[in-house]
Every structure is written in C-alpha cells, then in structure tokens.
MARLUMNU-112287 format. One record per residue: residue number from 1; residue in one letter; x, y, z of N, C-alpha, C, CB in turn. Coordinates in nm, 2 decimals. Glycine has a CB too. Example, Ala and Ser with C-alpha at 12.3 -4.5 7.8 and 13.67 -1.06 7.14 Angstrom:
2
<1 A <1.32 -0.57 0.78> <1.23 -0.45 0.78> <1.32 -0.33 0.78> <1.13 -0.45 0.90>>
<2 S <1.28 -0.22 0.71> <1.37 -0.11 0.71> <1.29 0.00 0.79> <1.41 -0.06 0.57>>
This chain:
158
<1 X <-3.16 1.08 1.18> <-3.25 1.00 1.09> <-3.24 1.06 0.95> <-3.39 1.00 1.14>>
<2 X <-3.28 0.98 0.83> <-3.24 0.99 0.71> <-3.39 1.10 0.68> <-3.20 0.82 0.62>>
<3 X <-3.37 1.14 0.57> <-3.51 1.18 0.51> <-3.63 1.08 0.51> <-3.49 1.22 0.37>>
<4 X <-3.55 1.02 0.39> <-3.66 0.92 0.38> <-3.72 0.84 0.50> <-3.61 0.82 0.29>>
<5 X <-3.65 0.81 0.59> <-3.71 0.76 0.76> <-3.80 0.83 0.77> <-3.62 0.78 0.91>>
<6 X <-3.78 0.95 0.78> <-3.86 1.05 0.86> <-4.01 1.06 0.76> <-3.76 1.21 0.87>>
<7 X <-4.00 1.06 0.67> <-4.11 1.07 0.56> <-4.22 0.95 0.58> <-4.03 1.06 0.39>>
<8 X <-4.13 0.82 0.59> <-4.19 0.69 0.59> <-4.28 0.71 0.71> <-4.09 0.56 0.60>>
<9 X <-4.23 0.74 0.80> <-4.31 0.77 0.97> <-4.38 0.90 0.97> <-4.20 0.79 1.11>>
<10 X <-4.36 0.97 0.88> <-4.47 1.10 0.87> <-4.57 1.05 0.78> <-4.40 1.26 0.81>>
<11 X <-4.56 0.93 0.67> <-4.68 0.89 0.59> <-4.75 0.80 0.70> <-4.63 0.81 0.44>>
<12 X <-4.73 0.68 0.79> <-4.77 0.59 0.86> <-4.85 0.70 0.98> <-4.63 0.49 0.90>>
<13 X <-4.76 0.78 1.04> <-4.85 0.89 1.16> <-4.97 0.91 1.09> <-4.78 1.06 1.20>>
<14 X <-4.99 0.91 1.01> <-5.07 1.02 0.90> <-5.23 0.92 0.89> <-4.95 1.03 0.70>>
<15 X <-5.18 0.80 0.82> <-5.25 0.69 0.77> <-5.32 0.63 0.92> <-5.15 0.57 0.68>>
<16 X <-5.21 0.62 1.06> <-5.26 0.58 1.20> <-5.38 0.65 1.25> <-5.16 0.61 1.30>>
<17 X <-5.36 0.84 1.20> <-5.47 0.92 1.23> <-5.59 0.90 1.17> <-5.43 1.04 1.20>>
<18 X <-5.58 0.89 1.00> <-5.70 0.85 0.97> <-5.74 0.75 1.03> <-5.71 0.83 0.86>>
<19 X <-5.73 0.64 1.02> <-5.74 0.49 1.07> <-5.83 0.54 1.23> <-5.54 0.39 1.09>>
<20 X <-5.77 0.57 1.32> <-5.84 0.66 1.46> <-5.97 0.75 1.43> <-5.73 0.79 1.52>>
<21 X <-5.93 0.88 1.32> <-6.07 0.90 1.30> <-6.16 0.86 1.20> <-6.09 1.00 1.30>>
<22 X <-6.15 0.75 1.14> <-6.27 0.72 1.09> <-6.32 0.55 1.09> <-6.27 0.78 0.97>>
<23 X <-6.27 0.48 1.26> <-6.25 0.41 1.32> <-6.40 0.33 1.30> <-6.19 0.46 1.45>>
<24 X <-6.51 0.41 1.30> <-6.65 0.33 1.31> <-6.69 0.32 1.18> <-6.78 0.41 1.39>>
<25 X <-6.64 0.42 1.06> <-6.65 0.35 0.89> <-6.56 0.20 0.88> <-6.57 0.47 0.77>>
<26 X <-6.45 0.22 0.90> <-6.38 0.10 0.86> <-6.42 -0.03 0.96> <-6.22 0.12 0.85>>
<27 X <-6.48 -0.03 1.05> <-6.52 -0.12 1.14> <-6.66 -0.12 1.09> <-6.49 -0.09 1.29>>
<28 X <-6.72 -0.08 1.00> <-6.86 -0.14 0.97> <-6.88 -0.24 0.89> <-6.95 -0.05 0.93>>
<29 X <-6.94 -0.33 0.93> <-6.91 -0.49 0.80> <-7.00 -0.45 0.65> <-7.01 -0.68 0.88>>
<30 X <-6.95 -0.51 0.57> <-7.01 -0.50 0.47> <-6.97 -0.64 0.36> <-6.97 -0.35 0.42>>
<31 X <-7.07 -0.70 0.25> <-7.06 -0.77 0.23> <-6.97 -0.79 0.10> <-7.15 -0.80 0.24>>
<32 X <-6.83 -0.89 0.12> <-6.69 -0.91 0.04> <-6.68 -1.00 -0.05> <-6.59 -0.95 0.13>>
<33 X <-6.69 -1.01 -0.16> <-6.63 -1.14 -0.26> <-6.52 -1.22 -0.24> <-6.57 -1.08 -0.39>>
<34 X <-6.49 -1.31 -0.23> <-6.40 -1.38 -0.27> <-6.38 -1.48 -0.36> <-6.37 -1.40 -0.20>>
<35 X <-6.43 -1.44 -0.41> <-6.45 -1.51 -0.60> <-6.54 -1.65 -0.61> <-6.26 -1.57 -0.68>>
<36 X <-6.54 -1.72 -0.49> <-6.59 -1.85 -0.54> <-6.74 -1.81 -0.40> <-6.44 -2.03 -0.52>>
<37 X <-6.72 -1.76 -0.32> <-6.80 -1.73 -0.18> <-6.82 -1.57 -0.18> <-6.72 -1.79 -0.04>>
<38 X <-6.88 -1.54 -0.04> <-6.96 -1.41 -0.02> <-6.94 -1.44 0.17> <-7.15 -1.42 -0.11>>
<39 X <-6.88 -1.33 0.17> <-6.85 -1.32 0.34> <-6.88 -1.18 0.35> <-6.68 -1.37 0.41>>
<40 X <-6.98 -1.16 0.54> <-6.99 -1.06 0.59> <-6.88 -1.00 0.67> <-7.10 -1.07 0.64>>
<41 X <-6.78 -0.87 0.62> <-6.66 -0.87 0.73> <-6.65 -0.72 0.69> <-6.50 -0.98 0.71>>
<42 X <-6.53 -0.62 0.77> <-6.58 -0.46 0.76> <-6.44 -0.48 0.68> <-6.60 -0.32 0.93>>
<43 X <-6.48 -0.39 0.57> <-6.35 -0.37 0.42> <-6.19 -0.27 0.52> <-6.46 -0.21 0.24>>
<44 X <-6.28 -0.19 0.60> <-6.20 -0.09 0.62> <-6.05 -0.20 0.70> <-6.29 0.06 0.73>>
<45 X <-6.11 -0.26 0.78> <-6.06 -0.32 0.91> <-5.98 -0.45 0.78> <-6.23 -0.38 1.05>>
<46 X <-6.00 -0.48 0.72> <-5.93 -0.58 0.61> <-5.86 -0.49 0.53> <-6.04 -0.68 0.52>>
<47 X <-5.87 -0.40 0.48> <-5.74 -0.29 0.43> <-5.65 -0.26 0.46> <-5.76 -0.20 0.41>>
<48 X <-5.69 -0.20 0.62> <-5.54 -0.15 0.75> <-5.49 -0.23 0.77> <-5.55 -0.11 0.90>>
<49 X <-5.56 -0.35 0.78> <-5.46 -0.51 0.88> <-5.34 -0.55 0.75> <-5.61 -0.74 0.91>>
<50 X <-5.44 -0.55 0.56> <-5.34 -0.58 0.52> <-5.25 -0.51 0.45> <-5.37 -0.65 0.48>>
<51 X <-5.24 -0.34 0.48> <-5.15 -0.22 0.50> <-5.07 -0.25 0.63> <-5.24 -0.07 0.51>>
<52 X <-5.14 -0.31 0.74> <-4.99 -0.33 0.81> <-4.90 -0.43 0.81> <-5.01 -0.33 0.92>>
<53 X <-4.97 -0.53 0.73> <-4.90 -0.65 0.70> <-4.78 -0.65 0.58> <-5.02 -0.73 0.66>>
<54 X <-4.83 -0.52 0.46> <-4.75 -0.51 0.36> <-4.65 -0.41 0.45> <-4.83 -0.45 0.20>>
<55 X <-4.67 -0.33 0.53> <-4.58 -0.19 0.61> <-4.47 -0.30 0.69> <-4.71 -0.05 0.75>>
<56 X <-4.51 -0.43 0.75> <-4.45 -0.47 0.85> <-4.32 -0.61 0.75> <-4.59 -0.53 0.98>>
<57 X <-4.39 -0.64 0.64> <-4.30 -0.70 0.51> <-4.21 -0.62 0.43> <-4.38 -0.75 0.40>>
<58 X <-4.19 -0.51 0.38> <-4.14 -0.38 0.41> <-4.06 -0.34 0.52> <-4.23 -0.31 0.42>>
<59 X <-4.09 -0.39 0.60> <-3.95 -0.32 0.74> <-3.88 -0.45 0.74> <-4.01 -0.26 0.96>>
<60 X <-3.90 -0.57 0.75> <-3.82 -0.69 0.74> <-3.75 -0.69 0.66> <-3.86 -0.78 0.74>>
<61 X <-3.77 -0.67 0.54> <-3.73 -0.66 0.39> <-3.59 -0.55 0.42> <-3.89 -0.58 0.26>>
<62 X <-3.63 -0.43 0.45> <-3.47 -0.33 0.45> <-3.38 -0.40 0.57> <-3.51 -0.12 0.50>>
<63 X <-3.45 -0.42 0.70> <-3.38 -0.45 0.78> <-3.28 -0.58 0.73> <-3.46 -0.47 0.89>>
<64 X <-3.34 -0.63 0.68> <-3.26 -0.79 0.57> <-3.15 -0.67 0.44> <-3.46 -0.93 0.42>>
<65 X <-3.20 -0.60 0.42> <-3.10 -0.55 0.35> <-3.05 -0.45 0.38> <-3.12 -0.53 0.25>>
<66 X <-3.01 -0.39 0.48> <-2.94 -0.32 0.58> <-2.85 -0.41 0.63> <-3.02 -0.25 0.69>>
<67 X <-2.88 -0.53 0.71> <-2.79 -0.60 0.77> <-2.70 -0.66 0.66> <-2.85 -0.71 0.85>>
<68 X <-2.73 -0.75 0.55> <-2.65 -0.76 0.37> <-2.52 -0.67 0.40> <-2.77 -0.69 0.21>>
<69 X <-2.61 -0.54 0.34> <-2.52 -0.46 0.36> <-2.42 -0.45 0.42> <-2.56 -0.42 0.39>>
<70 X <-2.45 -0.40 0.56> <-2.33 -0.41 0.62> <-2.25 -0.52 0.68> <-2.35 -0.36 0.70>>
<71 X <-2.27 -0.61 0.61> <-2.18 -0.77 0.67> <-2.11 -0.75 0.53> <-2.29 -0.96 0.70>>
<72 X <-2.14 -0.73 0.43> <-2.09 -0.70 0.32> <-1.96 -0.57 0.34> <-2.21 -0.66 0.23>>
<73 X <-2.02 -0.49 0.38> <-1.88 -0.36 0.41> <-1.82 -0.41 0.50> <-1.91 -0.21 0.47>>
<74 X <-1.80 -0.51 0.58> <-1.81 -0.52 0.69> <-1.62 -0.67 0.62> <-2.00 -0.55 0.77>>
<75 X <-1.71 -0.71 0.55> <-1.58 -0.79 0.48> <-1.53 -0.77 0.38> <-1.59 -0.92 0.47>>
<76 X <-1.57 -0.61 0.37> <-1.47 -0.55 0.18> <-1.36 -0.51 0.32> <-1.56 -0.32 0.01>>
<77 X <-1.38 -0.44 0.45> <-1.32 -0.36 0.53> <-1.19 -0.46 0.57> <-1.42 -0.31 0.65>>
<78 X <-1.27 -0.61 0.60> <-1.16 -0.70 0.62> <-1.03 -0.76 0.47> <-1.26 -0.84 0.68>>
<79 X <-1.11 -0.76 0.41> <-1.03 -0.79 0.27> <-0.93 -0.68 0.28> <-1.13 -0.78 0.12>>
<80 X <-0.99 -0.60 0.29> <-0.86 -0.45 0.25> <-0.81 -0.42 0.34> <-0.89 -0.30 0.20>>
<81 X <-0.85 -0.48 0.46> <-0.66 -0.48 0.54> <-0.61 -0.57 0.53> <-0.63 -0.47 0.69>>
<82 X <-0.64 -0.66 0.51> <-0.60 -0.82 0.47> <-0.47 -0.77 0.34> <-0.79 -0.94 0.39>>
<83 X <-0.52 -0.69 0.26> <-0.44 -0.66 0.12> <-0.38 -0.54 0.14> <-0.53 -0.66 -0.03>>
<84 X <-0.38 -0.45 0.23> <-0.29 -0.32 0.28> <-0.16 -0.45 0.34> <-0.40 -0.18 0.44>>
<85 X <-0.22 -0.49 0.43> <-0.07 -0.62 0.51> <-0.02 -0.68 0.39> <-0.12 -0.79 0.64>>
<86 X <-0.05 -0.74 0.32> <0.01 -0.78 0.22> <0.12 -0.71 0.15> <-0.07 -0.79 0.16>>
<87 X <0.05 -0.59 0.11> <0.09 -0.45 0.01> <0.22 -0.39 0.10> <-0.07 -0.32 -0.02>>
<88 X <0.24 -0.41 0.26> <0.34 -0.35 0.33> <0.42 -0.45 0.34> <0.32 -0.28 0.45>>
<89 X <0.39 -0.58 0.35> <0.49 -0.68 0.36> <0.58 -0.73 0.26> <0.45 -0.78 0.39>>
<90 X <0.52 -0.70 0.10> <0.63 -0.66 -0.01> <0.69 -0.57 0.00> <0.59 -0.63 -0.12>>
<91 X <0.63 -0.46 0.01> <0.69 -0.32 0.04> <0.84 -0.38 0.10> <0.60 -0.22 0.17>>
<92 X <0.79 -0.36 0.25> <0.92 -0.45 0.37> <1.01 -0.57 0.26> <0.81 -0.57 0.54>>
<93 X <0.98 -0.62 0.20> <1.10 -0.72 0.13> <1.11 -0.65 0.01> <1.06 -0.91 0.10>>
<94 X <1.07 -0.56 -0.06> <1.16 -0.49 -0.13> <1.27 -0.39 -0.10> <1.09 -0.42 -0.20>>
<95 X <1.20 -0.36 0.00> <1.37 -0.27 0.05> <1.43 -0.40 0.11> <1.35 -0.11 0.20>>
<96 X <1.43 -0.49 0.22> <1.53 -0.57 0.25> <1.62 -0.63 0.07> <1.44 -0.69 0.35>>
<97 X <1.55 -0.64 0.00> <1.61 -0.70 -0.12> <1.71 -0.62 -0.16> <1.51 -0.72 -0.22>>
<98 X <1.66 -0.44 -0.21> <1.73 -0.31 -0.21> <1.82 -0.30 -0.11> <1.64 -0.21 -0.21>>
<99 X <1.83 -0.33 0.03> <1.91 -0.29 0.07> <2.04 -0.45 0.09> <1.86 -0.18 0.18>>
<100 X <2.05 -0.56 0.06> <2.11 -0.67 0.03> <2.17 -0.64 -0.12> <2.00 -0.78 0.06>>
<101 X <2.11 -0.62 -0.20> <2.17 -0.52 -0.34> <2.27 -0.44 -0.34> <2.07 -0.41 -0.39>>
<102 X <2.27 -0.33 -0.21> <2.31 -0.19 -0.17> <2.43 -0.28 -0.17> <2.24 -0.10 -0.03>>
<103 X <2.43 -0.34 -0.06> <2.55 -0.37 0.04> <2.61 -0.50 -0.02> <2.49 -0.40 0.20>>
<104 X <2.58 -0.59 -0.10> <2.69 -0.65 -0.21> <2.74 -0.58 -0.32> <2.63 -0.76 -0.28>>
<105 X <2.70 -0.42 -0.36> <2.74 -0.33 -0.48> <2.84 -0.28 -0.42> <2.64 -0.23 -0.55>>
<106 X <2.83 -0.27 -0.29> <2.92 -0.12 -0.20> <3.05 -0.22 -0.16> <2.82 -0.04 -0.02>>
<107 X <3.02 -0.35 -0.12> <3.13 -0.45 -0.13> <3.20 -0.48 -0.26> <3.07 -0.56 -0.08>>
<108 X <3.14 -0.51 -0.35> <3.23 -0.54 -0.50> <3.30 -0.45 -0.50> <3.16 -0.56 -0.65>>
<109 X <3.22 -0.28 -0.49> <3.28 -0.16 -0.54> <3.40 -0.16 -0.43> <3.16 -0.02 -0.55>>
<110 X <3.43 -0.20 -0.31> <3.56 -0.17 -0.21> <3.62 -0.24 -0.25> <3.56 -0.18 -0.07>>
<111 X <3.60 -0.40 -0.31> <3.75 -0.46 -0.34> <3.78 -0.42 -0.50> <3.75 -0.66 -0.32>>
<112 X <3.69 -0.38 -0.58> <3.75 -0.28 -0.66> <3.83 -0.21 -0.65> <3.70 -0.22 -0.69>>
<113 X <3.81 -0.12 -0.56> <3.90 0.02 -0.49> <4.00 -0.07 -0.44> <3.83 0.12 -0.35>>
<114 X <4.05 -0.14 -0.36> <4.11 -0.23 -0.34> <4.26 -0.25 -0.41> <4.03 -0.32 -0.38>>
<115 X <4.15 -0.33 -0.50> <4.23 -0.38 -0.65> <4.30 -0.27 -0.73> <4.13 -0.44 -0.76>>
<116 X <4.23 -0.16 -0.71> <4.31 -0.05 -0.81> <4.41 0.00 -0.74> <4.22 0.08 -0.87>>
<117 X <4.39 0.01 -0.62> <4.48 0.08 -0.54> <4.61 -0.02 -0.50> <4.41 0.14 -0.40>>
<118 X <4.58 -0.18 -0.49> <4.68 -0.22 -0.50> <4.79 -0.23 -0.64> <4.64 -0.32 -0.45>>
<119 X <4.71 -0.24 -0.72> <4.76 -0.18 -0.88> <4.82 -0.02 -0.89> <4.62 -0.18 -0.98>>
<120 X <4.79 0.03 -0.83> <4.83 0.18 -0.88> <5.00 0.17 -0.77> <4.68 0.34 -0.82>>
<121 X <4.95 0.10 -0.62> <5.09 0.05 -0.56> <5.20 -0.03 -0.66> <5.05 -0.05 -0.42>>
<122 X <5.15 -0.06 -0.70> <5.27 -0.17 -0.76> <5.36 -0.07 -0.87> <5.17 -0.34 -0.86>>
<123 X <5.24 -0.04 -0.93> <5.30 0.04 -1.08> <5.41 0.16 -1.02> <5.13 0.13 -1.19>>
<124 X <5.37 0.22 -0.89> <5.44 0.33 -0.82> <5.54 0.27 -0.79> <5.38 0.40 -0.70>>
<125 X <5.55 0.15 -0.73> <5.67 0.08 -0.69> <5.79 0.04 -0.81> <5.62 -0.04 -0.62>>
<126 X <5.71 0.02 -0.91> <5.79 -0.03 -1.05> <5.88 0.10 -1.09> <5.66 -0.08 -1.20>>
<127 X <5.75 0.22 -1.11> <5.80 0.38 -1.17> <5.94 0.41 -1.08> <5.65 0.52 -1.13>>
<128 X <5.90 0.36 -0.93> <6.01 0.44 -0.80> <6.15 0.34 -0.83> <5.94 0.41 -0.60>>
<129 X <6.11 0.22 -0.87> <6.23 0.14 -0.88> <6.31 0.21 -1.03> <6.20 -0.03 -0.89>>
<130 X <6.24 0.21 -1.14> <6.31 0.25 -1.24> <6.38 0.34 -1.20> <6.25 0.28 -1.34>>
<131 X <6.29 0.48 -1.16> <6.39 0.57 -1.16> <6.50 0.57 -1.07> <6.33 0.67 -1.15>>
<132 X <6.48 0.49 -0.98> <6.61 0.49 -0.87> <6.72 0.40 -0.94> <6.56 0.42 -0.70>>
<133 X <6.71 0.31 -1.06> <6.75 0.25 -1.12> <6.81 0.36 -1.20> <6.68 0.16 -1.17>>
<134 X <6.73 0.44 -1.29> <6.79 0.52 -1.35> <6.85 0.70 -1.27> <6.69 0.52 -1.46>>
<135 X <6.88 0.69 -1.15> <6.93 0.78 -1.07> <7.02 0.72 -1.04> <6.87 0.84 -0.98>>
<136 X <7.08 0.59 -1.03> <7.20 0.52 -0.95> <7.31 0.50 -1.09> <7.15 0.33 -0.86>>
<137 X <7.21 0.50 -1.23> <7.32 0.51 -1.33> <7.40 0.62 -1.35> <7.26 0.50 -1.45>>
<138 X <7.30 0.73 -1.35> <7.31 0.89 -1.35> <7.43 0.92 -1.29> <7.19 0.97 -1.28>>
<139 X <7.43 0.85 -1.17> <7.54 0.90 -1.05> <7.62 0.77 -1.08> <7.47 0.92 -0.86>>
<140 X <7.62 0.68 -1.16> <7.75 0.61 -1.16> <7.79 0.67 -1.27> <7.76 0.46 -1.17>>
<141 X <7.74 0.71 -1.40> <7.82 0.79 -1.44> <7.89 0.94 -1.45> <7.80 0.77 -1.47>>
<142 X <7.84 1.00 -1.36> <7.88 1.12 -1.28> <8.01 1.08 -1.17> <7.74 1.18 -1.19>>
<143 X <8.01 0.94 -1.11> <8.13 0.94 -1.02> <8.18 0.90 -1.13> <8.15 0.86 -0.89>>
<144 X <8.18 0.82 -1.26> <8.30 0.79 -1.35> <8.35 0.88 -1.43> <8.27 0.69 -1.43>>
<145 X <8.28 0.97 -1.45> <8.35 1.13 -1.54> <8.38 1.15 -1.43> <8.26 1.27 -1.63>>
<146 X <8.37 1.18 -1.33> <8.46 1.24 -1.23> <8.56 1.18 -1.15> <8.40 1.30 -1.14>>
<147 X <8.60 1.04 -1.17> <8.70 0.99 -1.14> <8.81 0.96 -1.28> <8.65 0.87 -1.06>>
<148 X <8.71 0.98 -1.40> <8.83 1.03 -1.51> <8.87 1.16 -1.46> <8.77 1.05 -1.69>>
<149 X <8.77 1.26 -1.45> <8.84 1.42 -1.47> <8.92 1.41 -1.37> <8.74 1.56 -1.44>>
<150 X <8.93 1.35 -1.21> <9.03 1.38 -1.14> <9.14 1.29 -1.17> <9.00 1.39 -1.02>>
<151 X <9.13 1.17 -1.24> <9.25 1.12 -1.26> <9.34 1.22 -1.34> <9.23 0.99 -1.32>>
<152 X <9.27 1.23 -1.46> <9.32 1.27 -1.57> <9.40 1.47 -1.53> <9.18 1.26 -1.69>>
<153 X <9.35 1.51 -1.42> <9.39 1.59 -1.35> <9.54 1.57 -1.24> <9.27 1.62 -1.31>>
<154 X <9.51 1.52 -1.20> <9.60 1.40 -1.11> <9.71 1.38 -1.18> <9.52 1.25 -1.10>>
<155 X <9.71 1.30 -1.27> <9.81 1.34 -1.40> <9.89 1.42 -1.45> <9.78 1.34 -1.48>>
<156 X <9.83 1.53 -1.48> <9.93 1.65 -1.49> <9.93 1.71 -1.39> <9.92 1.74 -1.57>>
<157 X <9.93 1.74 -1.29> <10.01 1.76 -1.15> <10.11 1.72 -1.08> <9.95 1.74 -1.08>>
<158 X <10.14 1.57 -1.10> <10.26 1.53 -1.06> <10.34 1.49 -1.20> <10.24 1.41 -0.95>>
C-alpha cells in the first residue's frame, strides 16, 4: 500500500474511534436550522453520516479515476505496439529494398566486368595478331636476306 492509503485509513480509524467514544454526545438531539424550519435531530449523528457520505464520494471519485487511468495506459500500451509493428515492418522493407539495390548493383557491376574483360580479350587478340603479323614479317625478311646471302654465296662457289 501507498502512503497516502495508509494515512487515509489511519485518519478514518482515528475519526471511527472518536465516533465509538463519544457515541452518547453525538447521539443526543439537539435543536437544527434549516433556514426556513427548526427540527429536533442529534448534530453529532448528522455530521458522521455526512463525513461518511463525503468519505464514501471520495472513494468512488479515485476508484473512477484509477480505472480512467488505467484504461488509458492500458491503450497508450496498445498504440505503441501497434507503432513498434509498424516501425519493424519498414524496418523489414527497408532492408528488402537495400538488399534488391545490393543485388541489381552487384549484377550491373558483373556485366561490367564482363564487358571489360571481353574488351581487354579482344584488344589482346588484336595486340597478339599484330605482333604475330609483325613476327611473320621479321622472319620473312630474315628467310629473304638469307636466301640472298646463300644465293649470293652459292654463286661464288660454283
């Protein structure tokens, strides 16, 4: 129990005790106004009843705002899981989005690679042809000086 509970029921014990001992004062009648009339009734016994009446309007009153309350926490608690699911179900389609991103970048970037590598093939093939172009000259003219030198050798021998 809260403080304040405990206080409220230590003031009421308190007020019950008096009320017990001095049970034959407040039960003695005495004569009451009520502004337009004059009635014989005991003050004490019309004080308690309407101390318990204000004590018992008072406990209805918190209990009404205790229950508020918590029907109130009760749907902030629902709202905010309501908006946590929300807040994870973006989440979840931001990465599906990020990873659909990923995996069309990693695809462009392979037929890139691709492309260069079929390009760098070709240019190798061009470079390999020249030079085998220019190695078949090399050596045609290496067999043609050397089918002058041996002619021309050939020649003065016989």
């Amino acid at each position: 129990m809260s403080a304040r509970t405990l206080f409220t029921l230590l003031v009421l014990l308190l007020l019950v005790l008096f009320s017990w001992l001095n049970w034959g004062e407040i039960t003695k009648p005495t004569s009451l106004s009520l502004g337009l009339s004059r009635v014989e009734a005991p003050l004490g016994l019309v004080l308690v009843v309407a101390l318990g009446v204000v004590s018992l309007l008072y406990l209805i009153f918190t209990i009404g705002l205790e229950t508020a309350a918590l029907l109130e926490v009760r749907r902030y608690a629902r709202e905010l899981l309501h908006y946590k699911k929300l807040a994870e179900e973006a989440e979840q389609s931001r990465y599906t989005e990020l990873r659909g991103y990923l995996e069309a970048e990693f695809k462009r970037l392979a037929e890139a690679e691709k492309e260069e590598i079929r390009a760098l093939e070709a240019r190798l093939a061009e470079t390999l042809e020249k030079h085998g172009n220019t190695l078949a000259a090399y050596i045609g003219e290496l067999e043609d000086q050397l089918l002058r030198l041996l002619q021309g050798r050939g020649g003065e021998n016989t």
